[in-house]
PDB file of N, CA, C and O in Angstrom:
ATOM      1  N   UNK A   1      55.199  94.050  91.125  1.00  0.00           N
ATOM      2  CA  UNK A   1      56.634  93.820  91.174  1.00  0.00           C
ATOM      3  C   UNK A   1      57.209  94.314  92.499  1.00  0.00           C
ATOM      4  O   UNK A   1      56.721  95.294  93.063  1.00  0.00           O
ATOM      5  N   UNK A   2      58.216  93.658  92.983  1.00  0.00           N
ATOM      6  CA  UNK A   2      59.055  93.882  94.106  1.00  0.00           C
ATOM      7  C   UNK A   2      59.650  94.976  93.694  1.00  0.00           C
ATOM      8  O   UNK A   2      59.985  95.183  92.528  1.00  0.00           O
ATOM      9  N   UNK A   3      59.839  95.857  94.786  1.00  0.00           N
ATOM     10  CA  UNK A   3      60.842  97.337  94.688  1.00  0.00           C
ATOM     11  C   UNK A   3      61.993  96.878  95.368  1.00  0.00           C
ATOM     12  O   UNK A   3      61.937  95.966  96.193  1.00  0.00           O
ATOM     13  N   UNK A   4      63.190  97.558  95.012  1.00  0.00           N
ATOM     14  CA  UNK A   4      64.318  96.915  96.051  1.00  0.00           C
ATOM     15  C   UNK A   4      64.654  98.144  96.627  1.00  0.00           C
ATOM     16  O   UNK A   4      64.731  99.269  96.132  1.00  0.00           O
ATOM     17  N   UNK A   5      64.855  97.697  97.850  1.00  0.00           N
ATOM     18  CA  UNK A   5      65.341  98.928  98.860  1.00  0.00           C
ATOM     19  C   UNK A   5      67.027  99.482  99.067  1.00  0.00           C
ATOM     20  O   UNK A   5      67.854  98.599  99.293  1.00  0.00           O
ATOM     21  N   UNK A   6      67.279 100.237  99.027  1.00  0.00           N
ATOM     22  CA  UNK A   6      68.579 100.706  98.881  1.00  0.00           C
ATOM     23  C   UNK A   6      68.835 100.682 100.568  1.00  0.00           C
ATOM     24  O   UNK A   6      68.025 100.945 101.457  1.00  0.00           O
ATOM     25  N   UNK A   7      70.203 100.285 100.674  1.00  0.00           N
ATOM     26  CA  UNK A   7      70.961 100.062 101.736  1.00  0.00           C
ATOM     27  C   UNK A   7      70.956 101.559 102.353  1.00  0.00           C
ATOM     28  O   UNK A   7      70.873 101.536 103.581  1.00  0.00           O
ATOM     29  N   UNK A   8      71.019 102.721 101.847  1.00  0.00           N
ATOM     30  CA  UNK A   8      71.151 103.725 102.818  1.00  0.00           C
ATOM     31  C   UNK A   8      72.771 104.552 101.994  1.00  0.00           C
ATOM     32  O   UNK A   8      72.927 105.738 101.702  1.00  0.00           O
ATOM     33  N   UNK A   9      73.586 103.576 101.847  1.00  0.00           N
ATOM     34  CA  UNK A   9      74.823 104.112 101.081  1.00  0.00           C
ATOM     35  C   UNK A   9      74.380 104.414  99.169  1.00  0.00           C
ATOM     36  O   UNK A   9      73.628 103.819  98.398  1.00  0.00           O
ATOM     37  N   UNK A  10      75.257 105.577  99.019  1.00  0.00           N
ATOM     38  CA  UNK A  10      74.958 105.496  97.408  1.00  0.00           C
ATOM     39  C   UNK A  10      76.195 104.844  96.741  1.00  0.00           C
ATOM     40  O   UNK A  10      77.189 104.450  97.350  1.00  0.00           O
ATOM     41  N   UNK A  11      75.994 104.788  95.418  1.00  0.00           N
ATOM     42  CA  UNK A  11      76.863 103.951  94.959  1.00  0.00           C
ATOM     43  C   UNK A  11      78.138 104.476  94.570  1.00  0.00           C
ATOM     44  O   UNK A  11      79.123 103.788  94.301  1.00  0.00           O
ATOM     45  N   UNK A  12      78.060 106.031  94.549  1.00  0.00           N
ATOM     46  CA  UNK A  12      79.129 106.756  94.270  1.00  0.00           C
ATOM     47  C   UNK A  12      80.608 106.571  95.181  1.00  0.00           C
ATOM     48  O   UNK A  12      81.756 106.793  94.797  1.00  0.00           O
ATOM     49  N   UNK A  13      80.170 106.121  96.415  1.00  0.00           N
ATOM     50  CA  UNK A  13      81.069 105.500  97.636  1.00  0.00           C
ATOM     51  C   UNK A  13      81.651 104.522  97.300  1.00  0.00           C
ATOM     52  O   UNK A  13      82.729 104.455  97.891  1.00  0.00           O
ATOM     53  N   UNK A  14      81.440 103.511  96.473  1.00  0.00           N
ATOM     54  CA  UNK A  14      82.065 102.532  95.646  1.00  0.00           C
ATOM     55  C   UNK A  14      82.966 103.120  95.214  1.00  0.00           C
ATOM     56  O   UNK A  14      83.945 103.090  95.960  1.00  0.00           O
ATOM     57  N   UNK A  15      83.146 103.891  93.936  1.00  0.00           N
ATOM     58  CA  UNK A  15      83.782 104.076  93.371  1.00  0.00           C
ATOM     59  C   UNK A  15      85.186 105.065  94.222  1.00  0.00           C
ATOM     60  O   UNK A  15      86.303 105.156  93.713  1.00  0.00           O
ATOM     61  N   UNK A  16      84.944 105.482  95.079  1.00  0.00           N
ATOM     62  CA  UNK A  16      86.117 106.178  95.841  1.00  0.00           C
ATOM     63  C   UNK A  16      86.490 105.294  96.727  1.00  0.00           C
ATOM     64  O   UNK A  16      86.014 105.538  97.836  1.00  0.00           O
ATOM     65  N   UNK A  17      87.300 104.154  96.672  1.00  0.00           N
ATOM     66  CA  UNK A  17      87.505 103.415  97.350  1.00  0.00           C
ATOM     67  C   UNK A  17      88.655 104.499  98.591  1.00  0.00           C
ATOM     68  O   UNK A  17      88.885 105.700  98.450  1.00  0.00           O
ATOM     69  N   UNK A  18      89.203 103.567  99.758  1.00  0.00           N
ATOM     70  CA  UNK A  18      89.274 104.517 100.818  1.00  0.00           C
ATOM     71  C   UNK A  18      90.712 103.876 100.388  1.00  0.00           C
ATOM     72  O   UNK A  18      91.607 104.643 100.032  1.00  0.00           O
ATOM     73  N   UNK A  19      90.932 102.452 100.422  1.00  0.00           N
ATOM     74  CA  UNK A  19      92.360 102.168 100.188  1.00  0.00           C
ATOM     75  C   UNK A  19      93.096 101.442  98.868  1.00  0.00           C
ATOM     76  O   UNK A  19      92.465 100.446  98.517  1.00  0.00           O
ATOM     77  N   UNK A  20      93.985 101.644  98.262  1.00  0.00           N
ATOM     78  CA  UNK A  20      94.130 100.974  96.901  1.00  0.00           C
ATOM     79  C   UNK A  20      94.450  99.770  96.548  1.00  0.00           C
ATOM     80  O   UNK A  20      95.020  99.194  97.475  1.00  0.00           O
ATOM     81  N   UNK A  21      94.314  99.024  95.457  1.00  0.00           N
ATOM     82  CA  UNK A  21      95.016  97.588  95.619  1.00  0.00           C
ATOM     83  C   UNK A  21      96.695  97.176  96.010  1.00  0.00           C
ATOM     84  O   UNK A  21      97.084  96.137  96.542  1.00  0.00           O
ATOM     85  N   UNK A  22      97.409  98.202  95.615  1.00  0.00           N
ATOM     86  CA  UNK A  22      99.020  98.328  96.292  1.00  0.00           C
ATOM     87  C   UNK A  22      98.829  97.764  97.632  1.00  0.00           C
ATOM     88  O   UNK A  22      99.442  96.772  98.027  1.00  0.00           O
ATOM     89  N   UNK A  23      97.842  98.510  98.426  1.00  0.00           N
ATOM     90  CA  UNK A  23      97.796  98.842  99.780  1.00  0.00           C
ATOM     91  C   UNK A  23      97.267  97.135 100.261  1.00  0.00           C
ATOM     92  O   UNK A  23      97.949  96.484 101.052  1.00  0.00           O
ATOM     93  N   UNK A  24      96.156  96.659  99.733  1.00  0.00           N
ATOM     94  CA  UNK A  24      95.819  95.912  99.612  1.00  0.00           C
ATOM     95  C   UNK A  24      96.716  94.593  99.825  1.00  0.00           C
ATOM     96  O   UNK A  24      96.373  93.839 100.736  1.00  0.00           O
ATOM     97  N   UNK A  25      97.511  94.358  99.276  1.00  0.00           N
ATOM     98  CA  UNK A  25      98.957  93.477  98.315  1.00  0.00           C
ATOM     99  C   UNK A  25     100.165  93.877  99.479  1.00  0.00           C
ATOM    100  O   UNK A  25     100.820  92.945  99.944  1.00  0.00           O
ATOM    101  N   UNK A  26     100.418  95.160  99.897  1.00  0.00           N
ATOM    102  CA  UNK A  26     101.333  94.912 100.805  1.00  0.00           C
ATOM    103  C   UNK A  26     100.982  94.471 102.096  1.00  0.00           C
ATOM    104  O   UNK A  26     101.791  93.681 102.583  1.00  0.00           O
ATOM    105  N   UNK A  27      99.615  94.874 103.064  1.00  0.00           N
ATOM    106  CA  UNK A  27      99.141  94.220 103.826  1.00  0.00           C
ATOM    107  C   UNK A  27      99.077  92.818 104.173  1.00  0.00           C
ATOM    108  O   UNK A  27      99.192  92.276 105.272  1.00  0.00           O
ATOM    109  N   UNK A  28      98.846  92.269 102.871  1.00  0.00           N
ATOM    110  CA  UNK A  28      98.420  90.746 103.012  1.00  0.00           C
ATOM    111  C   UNK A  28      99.635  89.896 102.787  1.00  0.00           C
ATOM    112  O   UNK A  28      99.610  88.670 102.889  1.00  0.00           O
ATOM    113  N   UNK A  29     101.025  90.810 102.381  1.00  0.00           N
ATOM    114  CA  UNK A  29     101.915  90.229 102.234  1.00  0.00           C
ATOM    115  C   UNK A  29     102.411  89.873 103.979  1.00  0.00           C
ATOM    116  O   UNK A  29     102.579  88.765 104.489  1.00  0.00           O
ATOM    117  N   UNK A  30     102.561  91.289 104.635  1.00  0.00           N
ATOM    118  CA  UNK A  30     103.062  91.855 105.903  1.00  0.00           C
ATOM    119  C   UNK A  30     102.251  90.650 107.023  1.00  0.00           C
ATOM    120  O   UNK A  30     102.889  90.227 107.987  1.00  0.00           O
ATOM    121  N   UNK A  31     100.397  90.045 106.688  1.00  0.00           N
ATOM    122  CA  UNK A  31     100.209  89.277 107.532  1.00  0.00           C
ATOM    123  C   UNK A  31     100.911  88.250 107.180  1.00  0.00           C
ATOM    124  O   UNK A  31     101.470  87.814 108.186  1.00  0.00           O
ATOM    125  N   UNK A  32     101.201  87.559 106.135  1.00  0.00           N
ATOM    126  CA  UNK A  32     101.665  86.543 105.822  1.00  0.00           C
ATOM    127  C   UNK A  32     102.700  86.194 106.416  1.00  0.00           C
ATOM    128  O   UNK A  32     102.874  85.086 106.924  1.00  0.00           O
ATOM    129  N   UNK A  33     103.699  87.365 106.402  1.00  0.00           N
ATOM    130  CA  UNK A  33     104.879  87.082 106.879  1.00  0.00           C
ATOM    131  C   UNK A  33     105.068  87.566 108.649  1.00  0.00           C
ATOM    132  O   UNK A  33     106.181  87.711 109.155  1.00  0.00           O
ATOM    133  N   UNK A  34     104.030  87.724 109.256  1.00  0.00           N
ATOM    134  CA  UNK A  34     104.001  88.006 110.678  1.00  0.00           C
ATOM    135  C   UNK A  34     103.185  86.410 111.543  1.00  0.00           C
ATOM    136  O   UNK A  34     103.272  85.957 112.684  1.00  0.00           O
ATOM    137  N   UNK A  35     102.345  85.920 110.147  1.00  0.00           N
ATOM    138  CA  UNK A  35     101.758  84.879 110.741  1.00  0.00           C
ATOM    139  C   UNK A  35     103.155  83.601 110.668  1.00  0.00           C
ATOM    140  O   UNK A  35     103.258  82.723 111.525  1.00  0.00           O
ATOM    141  N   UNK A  36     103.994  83.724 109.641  1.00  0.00           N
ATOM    142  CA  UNK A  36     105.161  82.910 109.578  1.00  0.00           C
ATOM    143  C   UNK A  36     106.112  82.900 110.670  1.00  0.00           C
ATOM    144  O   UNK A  36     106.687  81.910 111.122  1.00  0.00           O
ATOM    145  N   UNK A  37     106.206  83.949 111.000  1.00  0.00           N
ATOM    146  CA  UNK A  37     107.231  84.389 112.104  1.00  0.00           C
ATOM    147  C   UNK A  37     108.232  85.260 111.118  1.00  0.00           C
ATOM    148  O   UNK A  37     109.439  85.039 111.214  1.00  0.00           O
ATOM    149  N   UNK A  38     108.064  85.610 110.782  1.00  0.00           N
ATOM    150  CA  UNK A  38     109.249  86.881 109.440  1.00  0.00           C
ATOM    151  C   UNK A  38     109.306  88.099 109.148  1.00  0.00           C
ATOM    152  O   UNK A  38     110.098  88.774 108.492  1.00  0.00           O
ATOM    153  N   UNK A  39     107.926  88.416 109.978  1.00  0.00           N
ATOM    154  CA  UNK A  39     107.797  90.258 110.312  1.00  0.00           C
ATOM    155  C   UNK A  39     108.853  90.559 111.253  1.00  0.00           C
ATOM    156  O   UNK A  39     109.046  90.115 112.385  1.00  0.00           O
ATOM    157  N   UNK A  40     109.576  91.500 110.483  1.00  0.00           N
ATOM    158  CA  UNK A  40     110.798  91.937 111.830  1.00  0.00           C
ATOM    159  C   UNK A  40     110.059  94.055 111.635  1.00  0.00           C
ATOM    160  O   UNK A  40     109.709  94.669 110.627  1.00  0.00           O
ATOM    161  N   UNK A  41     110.127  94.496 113.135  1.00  0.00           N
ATOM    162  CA  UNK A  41     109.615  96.071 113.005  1.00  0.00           C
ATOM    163  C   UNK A  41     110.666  96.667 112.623  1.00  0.00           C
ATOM    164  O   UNK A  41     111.472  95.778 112.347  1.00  0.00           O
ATOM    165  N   UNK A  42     111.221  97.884 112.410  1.00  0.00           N
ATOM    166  CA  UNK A  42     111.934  98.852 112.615  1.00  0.00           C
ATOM    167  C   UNK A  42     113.320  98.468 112.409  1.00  0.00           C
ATOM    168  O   UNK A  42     113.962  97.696 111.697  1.00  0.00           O
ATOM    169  N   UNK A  43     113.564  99.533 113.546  1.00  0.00           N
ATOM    170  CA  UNK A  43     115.210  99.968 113.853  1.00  0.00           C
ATOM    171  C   UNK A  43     115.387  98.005 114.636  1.00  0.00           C
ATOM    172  O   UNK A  43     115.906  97.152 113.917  1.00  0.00           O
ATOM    173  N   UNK A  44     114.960  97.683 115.856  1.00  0.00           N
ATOM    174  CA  UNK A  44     115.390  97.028 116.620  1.00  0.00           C
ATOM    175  C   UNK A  44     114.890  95.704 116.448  1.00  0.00           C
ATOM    176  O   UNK A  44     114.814  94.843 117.324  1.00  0.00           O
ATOM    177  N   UNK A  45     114.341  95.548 114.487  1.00  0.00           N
ATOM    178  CA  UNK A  45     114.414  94.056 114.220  1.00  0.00           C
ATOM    179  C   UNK A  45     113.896  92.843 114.730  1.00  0.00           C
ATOM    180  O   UNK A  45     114.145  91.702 114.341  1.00  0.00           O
ATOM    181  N   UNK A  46     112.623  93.470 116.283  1.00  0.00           N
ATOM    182  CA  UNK A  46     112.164  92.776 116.805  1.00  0.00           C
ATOM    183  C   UNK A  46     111.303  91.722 115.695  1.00  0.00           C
ATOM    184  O   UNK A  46     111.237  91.849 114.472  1.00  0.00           O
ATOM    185  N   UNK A  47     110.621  90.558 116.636  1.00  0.00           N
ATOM    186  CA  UNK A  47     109.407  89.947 115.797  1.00  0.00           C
ATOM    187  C   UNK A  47     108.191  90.699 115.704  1.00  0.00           C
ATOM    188  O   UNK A  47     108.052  91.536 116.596  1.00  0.00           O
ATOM    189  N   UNK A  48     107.520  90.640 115.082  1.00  0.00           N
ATOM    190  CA  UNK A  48     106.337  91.629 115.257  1.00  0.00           C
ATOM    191  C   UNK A  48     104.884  90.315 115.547  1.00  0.00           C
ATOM    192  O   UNK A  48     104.487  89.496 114.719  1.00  0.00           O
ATOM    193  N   UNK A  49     104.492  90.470 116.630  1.00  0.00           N
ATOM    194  CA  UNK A  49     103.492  89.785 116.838  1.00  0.00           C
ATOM    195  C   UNK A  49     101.985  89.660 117.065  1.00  0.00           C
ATOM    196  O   UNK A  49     101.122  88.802 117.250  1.00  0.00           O
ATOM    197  N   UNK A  50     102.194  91.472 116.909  1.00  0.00           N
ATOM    198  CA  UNK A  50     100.377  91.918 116.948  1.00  0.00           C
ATOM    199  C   UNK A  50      99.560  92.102 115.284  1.00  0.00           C
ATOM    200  O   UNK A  50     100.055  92.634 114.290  1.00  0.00           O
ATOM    201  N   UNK A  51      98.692  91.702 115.367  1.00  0.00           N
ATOM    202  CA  UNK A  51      98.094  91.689 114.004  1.00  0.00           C
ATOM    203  C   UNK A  51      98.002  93.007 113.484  1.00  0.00           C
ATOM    204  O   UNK A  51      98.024  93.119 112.259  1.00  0.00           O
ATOM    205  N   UNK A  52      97.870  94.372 114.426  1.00  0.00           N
ATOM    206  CA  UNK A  52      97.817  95.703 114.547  1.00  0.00           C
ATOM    207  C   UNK A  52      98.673  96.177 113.858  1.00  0.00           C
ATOM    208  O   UNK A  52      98.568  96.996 112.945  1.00  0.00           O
ATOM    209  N   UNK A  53      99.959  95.447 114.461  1.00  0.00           N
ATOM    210  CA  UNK A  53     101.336  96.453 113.899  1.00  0.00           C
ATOM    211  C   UNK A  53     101.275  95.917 113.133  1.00  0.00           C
ATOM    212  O   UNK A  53     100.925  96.652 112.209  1.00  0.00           O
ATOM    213  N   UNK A  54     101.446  94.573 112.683  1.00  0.00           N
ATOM    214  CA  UNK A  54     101.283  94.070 111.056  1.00  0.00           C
ATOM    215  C   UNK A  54     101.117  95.168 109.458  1.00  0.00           C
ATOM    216  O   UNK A  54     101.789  95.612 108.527  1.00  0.00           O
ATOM    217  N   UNK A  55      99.118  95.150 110.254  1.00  0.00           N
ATOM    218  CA  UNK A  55      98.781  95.398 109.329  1.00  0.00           C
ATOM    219  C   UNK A  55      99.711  97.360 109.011  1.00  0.00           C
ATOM    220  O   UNK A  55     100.246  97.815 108.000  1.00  0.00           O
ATOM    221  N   UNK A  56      99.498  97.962 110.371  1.00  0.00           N
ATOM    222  CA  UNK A  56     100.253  99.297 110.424  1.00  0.00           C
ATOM    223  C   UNK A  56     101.661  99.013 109.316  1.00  0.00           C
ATOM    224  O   UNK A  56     101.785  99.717 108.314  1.00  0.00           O
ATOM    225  N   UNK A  57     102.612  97.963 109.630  1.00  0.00           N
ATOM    226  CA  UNK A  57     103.729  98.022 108.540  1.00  0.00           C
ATOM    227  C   UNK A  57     103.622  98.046 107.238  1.00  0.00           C
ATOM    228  O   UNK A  57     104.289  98.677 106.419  1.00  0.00           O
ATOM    229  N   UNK A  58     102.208  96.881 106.997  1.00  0.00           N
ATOM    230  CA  UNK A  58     101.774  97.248 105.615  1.00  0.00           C
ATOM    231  C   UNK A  58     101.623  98.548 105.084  1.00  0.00           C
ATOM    232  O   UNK A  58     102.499  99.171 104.484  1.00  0.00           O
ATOM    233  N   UNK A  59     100.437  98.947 105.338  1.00  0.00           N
ATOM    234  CA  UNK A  59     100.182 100.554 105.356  1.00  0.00           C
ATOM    235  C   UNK A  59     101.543 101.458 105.290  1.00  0.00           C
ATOM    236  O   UNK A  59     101.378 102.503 104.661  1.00  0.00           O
ATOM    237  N   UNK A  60     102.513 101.311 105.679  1.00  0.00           N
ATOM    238  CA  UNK A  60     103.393 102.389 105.893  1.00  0.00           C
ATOM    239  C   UNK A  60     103.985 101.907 104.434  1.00  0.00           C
ATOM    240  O   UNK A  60     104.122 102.707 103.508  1.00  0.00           O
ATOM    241  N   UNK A  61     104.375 100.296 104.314  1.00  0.00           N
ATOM    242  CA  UNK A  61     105.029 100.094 103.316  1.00  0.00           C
ATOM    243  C   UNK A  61     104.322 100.739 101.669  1.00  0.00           C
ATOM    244  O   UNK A  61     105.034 101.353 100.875  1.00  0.00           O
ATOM    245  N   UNK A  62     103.116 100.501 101.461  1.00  0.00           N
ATOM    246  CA  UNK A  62     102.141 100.740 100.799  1.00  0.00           C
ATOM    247  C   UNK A  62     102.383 102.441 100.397  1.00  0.00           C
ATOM    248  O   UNK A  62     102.498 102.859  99.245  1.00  0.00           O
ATOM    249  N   UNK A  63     102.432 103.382 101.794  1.00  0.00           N
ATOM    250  CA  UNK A  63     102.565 104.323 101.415  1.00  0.00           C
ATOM    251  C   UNK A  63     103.879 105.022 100.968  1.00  0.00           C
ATOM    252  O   UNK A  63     103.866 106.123 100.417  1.00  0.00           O
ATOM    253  N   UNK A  64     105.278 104.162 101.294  1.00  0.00           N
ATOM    254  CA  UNK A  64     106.285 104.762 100.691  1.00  0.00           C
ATOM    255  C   UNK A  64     106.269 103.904  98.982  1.00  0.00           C
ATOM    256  O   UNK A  64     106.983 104.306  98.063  1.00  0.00           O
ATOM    257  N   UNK A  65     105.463 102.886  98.872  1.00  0.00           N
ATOM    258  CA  UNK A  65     105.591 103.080  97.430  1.00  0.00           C
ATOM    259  C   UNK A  65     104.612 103.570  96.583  1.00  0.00           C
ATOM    260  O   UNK A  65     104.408 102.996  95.513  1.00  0.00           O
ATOM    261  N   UNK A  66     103.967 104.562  96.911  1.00  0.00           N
ATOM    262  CA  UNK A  66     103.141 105.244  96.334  1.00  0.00           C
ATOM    263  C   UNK A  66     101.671 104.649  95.715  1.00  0.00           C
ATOM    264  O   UNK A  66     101.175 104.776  94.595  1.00  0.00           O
ATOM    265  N   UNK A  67     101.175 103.922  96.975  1.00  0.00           N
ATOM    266  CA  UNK A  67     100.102 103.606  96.698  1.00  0.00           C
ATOM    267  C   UNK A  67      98.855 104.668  97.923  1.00  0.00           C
ATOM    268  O   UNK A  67      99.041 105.340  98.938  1.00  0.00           O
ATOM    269  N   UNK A  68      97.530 104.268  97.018  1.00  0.00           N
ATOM    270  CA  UNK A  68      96.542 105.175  97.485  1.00  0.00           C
ATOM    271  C   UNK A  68      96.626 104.711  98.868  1.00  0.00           C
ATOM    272  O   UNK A  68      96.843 103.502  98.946  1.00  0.00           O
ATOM    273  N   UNK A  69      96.512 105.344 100.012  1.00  0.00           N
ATOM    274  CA  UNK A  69      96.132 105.364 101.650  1.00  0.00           C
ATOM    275  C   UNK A  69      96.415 106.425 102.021  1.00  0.00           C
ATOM    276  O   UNK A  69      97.274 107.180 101.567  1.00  0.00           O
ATOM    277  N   UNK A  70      95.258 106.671 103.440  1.00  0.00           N
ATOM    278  CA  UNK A  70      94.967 107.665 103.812  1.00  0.00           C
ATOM    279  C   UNK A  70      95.981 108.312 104.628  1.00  0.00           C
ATOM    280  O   UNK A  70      96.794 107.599 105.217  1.00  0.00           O
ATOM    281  N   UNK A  71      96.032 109.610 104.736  1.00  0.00           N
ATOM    282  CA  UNK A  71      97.067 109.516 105.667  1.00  0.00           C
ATOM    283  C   UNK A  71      97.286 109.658 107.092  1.00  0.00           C
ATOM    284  O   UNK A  71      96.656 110.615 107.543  1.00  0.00           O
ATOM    285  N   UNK A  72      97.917 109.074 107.885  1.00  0.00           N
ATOM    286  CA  UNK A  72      98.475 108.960 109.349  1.00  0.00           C
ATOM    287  C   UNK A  72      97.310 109.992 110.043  1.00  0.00           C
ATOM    288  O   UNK A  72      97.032 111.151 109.735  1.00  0.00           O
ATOM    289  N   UNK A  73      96.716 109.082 111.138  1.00  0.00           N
ATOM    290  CA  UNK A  73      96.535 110.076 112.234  1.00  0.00           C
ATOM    291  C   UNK A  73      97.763 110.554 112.992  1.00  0.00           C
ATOM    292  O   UNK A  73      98.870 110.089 112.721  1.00  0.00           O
ATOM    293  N   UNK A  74      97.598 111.426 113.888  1.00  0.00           N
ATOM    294  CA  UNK A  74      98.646 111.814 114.783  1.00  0.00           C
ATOM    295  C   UNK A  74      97.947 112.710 116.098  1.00  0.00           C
ATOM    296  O   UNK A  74      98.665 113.148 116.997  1.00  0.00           O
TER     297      UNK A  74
END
């Protein structure tokens, strides 16, 4: 019989996922609406046109409604 080789990761890493489905859901909302033209940033309402800040607005949004993500470098 064939042995199967383990990738190197255990499976326990699964289960601690790093970001939550909230997080997930606001992201994909934030590209949606940056790929539309409807991401506005901040204070100064600009368009937002980098996929970066996008996804960054998600994340922020994600984390003021209390979903799992990590928090902020600085």
């Amino acid at each position: 019989m064939a042995e199967r080789k383990s990738s190197g990761r255990s499976r326990s890493r699964n289960s601690s996922r790093r970001y939550g489905p909230k997080a997930g859901k606001k992201v994909e909302r934030a590209m949606h609406e940056m790929k539309r033209g409807q991401l506005k940033s901040g204070r100064s309402g600009k368009t937002v046109k980098s996929r970066k800040q996008a996804i960054a607005i998600g994340l922020s949004e994600a984390r003021r409604a209390g979903g799992k993500v990590p928090r902020r470098k600085k």
